[in-house]
N, CA, C and O atoms as a MOPAC input file, in Angstrom:
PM7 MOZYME 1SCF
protein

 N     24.29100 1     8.63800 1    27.09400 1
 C     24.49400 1     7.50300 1    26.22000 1
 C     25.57400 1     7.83900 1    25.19400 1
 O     25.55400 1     8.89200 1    24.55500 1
 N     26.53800 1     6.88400 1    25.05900 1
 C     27.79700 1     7.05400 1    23.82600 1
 C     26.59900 1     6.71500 1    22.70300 1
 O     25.39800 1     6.44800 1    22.66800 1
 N     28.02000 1     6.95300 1    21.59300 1
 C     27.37000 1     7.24100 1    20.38000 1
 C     27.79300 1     5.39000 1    20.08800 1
 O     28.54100 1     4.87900 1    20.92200 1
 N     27.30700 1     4.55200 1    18.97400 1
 C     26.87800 1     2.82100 1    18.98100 1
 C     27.51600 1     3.03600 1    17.24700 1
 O     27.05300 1     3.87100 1    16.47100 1
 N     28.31200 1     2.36500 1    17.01400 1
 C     28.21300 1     2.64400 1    15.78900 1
 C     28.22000 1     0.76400 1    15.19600 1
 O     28.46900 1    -0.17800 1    15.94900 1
 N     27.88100 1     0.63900 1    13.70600 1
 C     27.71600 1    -0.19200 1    13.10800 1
 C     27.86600 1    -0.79400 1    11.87600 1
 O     27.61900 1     0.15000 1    11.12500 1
 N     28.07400 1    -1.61200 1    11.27000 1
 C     28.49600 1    -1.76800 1     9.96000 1
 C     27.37500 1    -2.65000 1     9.08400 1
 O     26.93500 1    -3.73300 1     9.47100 1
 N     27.03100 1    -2.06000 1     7.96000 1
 C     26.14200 1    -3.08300 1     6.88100 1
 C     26.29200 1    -3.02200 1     5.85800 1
 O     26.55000 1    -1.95800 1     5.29500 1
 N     26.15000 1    -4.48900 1     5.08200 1
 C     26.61000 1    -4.56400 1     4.00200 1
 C     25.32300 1    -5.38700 1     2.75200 1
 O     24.30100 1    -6.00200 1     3.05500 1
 N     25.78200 1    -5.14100 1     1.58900 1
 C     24.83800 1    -5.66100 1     0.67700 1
 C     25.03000 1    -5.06800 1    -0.39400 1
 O     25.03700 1    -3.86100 1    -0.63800 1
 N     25.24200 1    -6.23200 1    -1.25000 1
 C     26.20000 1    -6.46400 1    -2.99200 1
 C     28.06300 1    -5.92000 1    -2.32200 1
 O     28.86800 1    -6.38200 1    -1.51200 1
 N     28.00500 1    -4.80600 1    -3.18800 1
 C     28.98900 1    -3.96900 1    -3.47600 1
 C     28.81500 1    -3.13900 1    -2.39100 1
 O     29.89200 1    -3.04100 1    -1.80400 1
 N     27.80600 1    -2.39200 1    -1.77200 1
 C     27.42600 1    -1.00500 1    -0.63200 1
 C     27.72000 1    -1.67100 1     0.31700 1
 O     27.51500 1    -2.85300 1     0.59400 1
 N     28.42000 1    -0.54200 1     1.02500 1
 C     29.05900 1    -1.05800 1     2.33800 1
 C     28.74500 1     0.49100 1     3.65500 1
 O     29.55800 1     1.41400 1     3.60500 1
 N     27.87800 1     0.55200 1     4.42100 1
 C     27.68800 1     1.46600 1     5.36600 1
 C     27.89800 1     1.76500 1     6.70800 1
 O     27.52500 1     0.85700 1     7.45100 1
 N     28.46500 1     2.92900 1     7.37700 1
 C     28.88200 1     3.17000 1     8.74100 1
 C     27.67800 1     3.63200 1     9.30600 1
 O     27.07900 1     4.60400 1     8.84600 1
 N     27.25000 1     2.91300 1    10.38900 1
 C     26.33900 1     3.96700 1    10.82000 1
 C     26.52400 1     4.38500 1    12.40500 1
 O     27.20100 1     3.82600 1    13.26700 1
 N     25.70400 1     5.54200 1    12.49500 1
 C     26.51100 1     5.98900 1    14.02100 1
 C     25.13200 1     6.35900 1    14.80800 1
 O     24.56900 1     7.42500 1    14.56000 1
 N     24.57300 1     5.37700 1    15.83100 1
 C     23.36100 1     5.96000 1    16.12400 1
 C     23.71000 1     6.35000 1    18.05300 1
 O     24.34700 1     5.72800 1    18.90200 1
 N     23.00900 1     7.51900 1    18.09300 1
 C     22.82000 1     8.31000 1    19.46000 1
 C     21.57100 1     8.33800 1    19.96600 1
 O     20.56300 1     7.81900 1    19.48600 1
 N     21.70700 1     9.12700 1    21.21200 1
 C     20.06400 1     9.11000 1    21.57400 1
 C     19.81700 1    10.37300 1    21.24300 1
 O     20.64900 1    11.09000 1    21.79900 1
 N     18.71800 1    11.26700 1    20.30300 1
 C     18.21600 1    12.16700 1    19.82600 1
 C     16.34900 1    12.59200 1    19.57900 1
 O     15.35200 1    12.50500 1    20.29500 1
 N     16.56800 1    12.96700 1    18.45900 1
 C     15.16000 1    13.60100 1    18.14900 1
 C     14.43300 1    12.50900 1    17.20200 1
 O     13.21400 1    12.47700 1    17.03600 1
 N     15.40500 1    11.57100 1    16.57200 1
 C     14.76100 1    11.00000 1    15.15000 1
 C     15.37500 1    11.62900 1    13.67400 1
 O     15.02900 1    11.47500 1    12.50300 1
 N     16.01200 1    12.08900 1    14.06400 1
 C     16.88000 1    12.99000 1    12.58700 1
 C     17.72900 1    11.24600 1    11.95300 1
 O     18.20100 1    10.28300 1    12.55600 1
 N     17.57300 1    11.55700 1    10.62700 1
 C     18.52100 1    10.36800 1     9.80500 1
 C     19.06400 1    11.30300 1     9.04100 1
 O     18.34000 1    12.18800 1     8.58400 1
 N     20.34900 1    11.27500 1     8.78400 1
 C     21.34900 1    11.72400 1     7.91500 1
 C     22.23000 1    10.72500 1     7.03900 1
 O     22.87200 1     9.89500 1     7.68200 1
 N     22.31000 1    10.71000 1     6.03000 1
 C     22.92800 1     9.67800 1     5.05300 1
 C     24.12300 1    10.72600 1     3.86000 1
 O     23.67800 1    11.57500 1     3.08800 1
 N     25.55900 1    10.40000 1     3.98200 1
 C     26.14300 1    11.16700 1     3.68800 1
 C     25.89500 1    12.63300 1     3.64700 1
 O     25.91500 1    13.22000 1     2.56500 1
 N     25.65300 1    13.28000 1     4.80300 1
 C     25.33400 1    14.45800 1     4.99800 1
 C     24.04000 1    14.80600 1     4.41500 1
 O     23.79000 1    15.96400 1     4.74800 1
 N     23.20600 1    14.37000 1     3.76900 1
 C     21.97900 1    14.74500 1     3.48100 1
 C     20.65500 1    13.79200 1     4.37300 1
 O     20.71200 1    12.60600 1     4.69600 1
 N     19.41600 1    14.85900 1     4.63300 1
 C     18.33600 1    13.61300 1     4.79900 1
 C     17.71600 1    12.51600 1     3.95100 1
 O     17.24300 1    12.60500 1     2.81700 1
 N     17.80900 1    11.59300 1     4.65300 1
 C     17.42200 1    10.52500 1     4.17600 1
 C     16.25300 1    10.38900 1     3.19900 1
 O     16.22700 1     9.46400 1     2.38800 1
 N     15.38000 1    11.21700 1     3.26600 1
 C     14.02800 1    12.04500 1     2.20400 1
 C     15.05000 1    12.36800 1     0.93500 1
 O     14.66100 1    12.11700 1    -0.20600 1
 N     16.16200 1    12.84400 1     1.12900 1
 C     16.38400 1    14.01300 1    -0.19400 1
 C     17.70100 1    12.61900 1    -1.04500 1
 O     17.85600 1    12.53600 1    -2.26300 1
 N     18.27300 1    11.93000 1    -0.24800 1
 C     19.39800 1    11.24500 1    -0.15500 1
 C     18.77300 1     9.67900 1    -1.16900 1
 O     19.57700 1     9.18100 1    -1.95700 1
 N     17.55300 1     9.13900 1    -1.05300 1
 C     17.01000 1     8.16900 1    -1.21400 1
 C     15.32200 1     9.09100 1    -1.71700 1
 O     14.37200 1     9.13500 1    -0.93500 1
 N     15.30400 1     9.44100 1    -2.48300 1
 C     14.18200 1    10.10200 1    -2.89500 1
 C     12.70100 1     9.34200 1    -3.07800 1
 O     11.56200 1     9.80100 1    -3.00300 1
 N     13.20100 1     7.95200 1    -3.35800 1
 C     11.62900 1     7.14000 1    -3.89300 1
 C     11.25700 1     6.42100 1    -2.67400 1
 O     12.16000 1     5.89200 1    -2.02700 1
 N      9.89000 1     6.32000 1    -2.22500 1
 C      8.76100 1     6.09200 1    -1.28300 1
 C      9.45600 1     5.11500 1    -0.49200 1
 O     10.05600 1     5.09900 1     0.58300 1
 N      9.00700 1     3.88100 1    -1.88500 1
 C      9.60800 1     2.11300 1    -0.81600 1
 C     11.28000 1     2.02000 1    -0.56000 1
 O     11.67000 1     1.27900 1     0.34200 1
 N     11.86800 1     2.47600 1    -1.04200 1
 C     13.21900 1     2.75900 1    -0.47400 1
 C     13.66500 1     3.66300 1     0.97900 1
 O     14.59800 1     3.48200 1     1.76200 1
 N     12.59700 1     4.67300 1     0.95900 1
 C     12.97900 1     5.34400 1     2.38400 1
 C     12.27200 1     4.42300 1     3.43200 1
 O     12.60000 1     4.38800 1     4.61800 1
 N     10.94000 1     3.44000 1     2.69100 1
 C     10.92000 1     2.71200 1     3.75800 1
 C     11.68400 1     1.12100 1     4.29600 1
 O     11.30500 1     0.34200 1     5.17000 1
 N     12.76900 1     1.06000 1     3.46000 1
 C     13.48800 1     0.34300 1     3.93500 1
 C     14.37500 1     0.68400 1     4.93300 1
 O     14.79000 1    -0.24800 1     5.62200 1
 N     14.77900 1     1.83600 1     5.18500 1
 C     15.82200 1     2.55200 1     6.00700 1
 C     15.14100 1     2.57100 1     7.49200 1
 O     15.73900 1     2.14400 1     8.47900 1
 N     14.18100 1     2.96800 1     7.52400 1
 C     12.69500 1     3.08800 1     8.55100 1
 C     12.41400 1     1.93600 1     9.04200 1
 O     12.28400 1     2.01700 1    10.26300 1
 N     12.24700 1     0.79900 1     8.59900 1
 C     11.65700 1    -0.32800 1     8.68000 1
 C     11.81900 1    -0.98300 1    10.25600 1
 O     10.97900 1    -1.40500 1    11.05100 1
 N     13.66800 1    -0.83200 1    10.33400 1
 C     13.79900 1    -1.48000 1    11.93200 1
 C     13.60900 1    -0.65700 1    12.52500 1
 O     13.50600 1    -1.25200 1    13.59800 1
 N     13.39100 1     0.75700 1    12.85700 1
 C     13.04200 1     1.39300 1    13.70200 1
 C     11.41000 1     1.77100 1    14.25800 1
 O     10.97100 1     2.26500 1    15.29700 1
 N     10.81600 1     1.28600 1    13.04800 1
 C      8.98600 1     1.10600 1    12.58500 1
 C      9.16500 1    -0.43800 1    13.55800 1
 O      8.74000 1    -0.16700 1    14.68200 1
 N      9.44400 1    -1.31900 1    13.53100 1
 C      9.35000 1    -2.27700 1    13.70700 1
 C      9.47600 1    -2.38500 1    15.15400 1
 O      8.76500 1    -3.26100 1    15.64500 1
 N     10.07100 1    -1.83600 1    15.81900 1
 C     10.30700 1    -1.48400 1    17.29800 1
 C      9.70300 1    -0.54200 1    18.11600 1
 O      9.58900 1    -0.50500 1    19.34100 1
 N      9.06800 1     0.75900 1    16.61200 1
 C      8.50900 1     1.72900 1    17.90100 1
 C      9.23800 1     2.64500 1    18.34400 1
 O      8.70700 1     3.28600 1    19.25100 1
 N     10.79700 1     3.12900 1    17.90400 1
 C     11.70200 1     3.82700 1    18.17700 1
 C     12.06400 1     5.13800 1    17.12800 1
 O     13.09200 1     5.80500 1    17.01000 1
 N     10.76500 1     5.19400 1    16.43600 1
 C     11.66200 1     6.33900 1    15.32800 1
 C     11.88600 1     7.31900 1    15.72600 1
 O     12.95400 1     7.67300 1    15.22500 1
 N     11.38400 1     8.30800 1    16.60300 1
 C     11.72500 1     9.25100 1    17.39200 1
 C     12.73700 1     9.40200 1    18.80400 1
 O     12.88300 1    10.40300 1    19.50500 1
 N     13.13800 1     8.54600 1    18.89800 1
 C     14.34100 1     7.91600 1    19.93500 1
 C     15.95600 1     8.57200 1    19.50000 1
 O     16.77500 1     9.14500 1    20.21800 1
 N     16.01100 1     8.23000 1    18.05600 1
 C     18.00500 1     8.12600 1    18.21300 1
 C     18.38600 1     8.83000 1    17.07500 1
 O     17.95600 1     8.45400 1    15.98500 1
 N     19.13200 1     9.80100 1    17.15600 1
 C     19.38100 1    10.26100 1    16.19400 1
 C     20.77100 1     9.42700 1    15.19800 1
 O     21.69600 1     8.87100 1    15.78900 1
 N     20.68900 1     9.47600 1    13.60200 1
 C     21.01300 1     8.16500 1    12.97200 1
 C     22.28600 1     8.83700 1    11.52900 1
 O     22.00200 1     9.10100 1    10.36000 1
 N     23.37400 1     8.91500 1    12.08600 1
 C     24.08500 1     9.23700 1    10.52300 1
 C     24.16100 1     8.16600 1     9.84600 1
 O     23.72200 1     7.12600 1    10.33800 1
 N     24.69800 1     8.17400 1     8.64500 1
 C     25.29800 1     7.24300 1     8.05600 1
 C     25.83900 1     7.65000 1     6.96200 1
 O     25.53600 1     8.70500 1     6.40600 1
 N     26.86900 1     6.67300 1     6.47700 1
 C     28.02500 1     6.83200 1     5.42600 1
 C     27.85000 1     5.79300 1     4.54300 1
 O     27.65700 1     4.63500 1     4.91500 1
 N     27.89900 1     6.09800 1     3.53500 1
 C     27.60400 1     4.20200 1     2.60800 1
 C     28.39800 1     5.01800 1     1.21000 1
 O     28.34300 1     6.19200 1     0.84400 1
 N     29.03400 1     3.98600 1     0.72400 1
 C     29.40100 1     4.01600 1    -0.75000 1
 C     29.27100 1     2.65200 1    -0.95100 1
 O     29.05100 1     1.79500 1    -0.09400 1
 N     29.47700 1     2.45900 1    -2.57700 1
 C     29.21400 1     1.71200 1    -3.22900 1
 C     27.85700 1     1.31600 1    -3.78800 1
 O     26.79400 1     1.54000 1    -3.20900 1
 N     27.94000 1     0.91100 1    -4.57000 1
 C     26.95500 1     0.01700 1    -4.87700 1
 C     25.91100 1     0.74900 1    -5.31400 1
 O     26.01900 1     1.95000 1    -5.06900 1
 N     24.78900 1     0.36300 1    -5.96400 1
 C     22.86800 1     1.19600 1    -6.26300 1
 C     22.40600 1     1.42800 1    -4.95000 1
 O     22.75900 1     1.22100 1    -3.78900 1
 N     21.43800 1     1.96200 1    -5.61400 1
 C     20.55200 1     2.55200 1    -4.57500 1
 C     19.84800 1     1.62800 1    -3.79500 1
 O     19.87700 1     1.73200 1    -2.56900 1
 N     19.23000 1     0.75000 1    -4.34200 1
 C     19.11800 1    -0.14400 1    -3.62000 1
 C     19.90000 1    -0.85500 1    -2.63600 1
 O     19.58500 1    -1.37700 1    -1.56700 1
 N     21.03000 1    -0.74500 1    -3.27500 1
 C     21.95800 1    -1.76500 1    -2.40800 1
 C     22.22200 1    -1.12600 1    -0.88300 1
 O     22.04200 1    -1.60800 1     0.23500 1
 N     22.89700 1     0.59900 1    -1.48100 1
 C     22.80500 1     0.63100 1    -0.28400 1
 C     21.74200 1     1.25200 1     0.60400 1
 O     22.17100 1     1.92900 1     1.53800 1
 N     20.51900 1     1.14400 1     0.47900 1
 C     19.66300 1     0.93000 1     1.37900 1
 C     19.33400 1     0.24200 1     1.86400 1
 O     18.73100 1     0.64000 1     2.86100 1
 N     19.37500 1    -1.30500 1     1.70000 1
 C     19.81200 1    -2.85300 1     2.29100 1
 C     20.79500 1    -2.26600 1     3.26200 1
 O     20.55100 1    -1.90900 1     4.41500 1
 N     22.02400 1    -2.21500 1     2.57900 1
 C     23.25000 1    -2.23700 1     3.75500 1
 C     22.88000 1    -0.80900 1     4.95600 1
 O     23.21800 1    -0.95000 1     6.13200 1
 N     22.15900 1     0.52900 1     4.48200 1
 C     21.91300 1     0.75600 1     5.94700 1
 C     20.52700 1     0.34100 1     6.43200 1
 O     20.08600 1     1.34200 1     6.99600 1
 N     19.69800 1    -0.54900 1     6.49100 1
 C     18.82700 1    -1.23100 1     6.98100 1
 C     19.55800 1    -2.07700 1     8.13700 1
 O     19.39800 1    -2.17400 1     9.35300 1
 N     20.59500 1    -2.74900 1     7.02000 1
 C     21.24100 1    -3.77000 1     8.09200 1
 C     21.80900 1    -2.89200 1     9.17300 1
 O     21.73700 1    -3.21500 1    10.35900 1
 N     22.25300 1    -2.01800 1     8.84900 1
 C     23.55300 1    -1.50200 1     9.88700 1
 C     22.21900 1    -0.57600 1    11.19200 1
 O     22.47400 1    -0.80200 1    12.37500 1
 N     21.30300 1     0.09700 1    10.99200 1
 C     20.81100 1     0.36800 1    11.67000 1
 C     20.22400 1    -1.05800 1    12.58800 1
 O     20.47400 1    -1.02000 1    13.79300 1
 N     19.58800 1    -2.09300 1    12.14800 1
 C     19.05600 1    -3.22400 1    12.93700 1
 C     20.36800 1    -3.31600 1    13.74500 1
 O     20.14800 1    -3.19300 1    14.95000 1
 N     21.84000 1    -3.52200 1    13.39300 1
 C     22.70000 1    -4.28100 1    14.33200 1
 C     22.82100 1    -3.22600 1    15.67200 1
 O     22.72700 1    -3.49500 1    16.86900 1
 N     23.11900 1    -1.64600 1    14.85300 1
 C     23.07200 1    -0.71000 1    15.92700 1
 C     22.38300 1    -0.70000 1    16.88600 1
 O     22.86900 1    -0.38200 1    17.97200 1
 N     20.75300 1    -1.12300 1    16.73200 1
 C     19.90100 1    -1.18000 1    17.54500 1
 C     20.15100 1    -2.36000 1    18.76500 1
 O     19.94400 1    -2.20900 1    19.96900 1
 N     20.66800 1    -3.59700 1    18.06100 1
 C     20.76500 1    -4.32600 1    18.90400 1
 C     21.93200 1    -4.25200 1    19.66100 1
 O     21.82400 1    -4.56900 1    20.84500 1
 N     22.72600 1    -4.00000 1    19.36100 1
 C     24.26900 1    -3.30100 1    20.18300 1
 C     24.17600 1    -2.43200 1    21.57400 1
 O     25.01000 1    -2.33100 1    22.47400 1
 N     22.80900 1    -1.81000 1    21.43300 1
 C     22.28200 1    -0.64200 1    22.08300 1
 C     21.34400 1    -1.72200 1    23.19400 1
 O     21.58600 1    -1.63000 1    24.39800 1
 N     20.19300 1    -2.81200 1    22.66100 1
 C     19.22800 1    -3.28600 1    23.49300 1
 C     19.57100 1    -4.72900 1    22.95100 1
 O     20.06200 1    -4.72800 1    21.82200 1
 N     19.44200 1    -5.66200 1    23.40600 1
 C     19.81500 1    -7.02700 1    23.66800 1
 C     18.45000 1    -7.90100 1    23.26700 1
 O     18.35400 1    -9.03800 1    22.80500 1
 N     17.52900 1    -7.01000 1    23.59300 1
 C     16.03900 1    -7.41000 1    23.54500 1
 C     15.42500 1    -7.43000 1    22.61900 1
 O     14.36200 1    -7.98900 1    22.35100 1
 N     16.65500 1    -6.25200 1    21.58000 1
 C     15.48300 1    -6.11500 1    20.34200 1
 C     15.79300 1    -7.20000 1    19.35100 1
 O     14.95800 1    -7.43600 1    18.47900 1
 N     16.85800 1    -7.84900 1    19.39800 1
 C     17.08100 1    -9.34800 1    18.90700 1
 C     15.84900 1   -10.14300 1    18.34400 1
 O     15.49600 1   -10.51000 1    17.22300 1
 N     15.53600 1   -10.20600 1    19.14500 1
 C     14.05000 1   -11.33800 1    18.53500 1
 C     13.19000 1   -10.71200 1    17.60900 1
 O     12.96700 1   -11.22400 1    16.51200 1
 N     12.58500 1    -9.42100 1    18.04300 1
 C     12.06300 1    -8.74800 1    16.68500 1
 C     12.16800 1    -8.68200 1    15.67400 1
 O     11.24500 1    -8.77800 1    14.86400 1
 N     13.52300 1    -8.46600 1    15.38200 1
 C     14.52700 1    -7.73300 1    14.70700 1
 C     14.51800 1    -9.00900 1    13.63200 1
 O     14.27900 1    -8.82200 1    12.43900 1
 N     14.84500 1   -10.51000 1    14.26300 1
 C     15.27900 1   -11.67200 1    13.81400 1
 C     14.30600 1   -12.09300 1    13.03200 1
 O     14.54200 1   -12.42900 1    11.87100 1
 N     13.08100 1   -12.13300 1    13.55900 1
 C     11.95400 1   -12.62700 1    13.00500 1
 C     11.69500 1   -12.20700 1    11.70100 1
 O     11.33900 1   -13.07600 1    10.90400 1
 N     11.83100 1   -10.70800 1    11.20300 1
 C     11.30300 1    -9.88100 1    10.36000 1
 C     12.27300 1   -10.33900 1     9.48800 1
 O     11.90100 1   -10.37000 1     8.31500 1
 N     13.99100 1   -10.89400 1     9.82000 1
 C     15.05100 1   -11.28400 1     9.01700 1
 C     15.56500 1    -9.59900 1     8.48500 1
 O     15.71700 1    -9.40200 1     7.27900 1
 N     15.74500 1    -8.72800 1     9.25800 1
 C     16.33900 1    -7.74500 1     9.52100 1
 C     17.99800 1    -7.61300 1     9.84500 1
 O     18.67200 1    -6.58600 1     9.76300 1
 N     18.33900 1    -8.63800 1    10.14300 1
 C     19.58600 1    -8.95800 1    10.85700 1
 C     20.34700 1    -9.66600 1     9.94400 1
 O     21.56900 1    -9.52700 1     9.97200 1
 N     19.74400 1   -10.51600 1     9.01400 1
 C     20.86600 1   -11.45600 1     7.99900 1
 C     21.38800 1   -10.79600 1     7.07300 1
 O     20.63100 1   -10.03200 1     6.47500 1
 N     22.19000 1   -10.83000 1     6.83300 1
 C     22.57200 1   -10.09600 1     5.69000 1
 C     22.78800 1   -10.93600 1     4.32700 1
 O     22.91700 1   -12.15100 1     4.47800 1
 N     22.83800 1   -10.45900 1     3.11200 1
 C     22.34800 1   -10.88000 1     1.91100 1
 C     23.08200 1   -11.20900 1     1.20000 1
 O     23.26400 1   -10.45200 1     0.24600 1
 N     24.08900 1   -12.80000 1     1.27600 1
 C     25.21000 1   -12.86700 1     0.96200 1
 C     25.48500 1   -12.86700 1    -0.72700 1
 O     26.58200 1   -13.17400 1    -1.19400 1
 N     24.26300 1   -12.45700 1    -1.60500 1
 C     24.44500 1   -12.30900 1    -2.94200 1
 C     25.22200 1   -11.54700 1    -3.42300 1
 O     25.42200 1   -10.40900 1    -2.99800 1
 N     25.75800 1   -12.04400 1    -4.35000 1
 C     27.06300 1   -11.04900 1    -4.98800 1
 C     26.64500 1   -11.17800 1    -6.99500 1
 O     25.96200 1   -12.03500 1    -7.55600 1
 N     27.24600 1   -10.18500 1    -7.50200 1
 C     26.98100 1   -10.28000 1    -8.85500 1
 C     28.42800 1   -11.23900 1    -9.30800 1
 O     29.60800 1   -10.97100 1    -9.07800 1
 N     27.91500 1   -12.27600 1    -9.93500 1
 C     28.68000 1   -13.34000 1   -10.29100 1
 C     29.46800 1   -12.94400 1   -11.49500 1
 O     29.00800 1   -12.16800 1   -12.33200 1
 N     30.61900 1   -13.46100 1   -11.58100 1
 C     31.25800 1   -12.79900 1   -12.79400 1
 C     31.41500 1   -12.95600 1   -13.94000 1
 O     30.70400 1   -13.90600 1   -14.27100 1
 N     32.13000 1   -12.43600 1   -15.05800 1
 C     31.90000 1   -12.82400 1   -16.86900 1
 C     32.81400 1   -13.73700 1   -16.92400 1
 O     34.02900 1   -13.62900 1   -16.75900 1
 N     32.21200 1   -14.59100 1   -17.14900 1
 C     33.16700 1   -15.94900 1   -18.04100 1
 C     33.75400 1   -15.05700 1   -19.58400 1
 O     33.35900 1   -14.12000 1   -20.27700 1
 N     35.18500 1   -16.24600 1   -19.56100 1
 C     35.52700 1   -15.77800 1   -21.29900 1
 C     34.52100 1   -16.99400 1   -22.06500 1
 O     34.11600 1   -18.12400 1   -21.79300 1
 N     34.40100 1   -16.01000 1   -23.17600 1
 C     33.88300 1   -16.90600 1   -24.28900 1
 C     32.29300 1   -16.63700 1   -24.24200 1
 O     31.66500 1   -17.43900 1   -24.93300 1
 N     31.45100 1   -15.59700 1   -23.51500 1
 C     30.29400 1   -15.22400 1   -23.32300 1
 C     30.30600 1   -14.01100 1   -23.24600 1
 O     31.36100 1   -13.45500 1   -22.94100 1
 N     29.34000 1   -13.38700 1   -23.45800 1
 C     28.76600 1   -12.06600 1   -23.61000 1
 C     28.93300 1   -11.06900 1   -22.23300 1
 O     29.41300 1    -9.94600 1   -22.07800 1
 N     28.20300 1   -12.19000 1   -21.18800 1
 C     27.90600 1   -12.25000 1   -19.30700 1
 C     28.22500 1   -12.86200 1   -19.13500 1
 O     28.89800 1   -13.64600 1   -19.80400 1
 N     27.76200 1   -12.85200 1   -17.58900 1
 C     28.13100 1   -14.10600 1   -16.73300 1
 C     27.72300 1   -15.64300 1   -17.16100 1
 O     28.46600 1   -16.61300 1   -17.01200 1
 N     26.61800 1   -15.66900 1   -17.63000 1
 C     25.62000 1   -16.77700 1   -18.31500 1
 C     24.90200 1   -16.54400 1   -19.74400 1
 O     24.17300 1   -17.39300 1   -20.25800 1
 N     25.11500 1   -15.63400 1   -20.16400 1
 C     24.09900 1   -15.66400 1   -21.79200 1
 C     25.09900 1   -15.82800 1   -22.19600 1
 O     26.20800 1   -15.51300 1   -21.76300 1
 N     24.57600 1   -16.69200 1   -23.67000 1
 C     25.63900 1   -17.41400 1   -24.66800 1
 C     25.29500 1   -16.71800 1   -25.98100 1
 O     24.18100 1   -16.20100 1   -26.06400 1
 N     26.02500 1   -16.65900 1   -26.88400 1
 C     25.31700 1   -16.23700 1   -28.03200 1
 C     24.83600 1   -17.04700 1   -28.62300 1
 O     24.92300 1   -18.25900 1   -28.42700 1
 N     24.00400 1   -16.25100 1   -29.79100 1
 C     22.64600 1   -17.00600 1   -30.60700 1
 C     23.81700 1   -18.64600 1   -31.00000 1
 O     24.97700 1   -18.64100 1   -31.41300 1
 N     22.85600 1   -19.94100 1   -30.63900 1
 C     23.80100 1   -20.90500 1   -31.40500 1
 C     22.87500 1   -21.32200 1   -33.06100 1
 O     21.70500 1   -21.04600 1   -33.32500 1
 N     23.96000 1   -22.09800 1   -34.00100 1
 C     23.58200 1   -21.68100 1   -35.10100 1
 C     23.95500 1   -23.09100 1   -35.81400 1
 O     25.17700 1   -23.09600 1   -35.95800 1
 N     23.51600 1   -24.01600 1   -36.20300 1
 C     23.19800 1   -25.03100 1   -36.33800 1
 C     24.22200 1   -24.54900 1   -38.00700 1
 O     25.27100 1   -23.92500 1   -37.85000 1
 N     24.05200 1   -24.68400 1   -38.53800 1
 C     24.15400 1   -24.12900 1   -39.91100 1
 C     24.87800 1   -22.22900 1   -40.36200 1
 O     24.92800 1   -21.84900 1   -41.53200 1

């Protein structure tokens, strides 16, 4: 089997991922995904499409991501592993779809207006 590679995105994080057939090893900029993403519900976002299928011990999984929080980019390799998967099996589509694994999250941080603080808070108004 060639190596499947894939792209995911979410906010600002943008991730390569390169999945093979292996042991189950995840690598995320050269580190494991345990040491790389340290807190519980975040490593189980990375996990999730492969939990969801039954495949965690199947493919071995790099990935590259900059940008963005931690969160973010654990969204964007969530996504990029689901597309990989399906690139690979045709079948896992429907699973994948259902769970909404596959859409990606077209939110963006909206930008600062002049004449405001943010994007939307105004300052205190003052009658007097």
């Amino acid at each position: 089997m060639e190596q499947i590679q894939a792209t995911g995105r979410r906010k600002s994080a943008v991730s390569r991922v390169y999945l093979k057939q292996g042991s189950g090893n995840i690598t995320v900029n050269g580190k494991t995904y345990q040491e790389y993403f340290p807190v519980d519900h975040i490593q189980g976002k990375i996990v999730e499409p492969l939990k969801e299928l039954g495949v965690e011990a199947l493919y071995d999984i790099k990935v590259n991501v900059r940008g963005g929080g931690v969160k973010g980019q654990a969204e964007a390799v969530r996504l990029g592993i689901s597309r990989a998967l399906v690139q690979l099996n045709e079948e896992f589509r429907s699973a994948l779809k259902t769970k909404k694994l596959l859409t990606r999250d077209p939110r963006q941080v909206e930008r600062k207006k002049y004449g405001k603080p943010k994007a939307r808070k105004s300052f205190q108004f003052s009658k007097r």
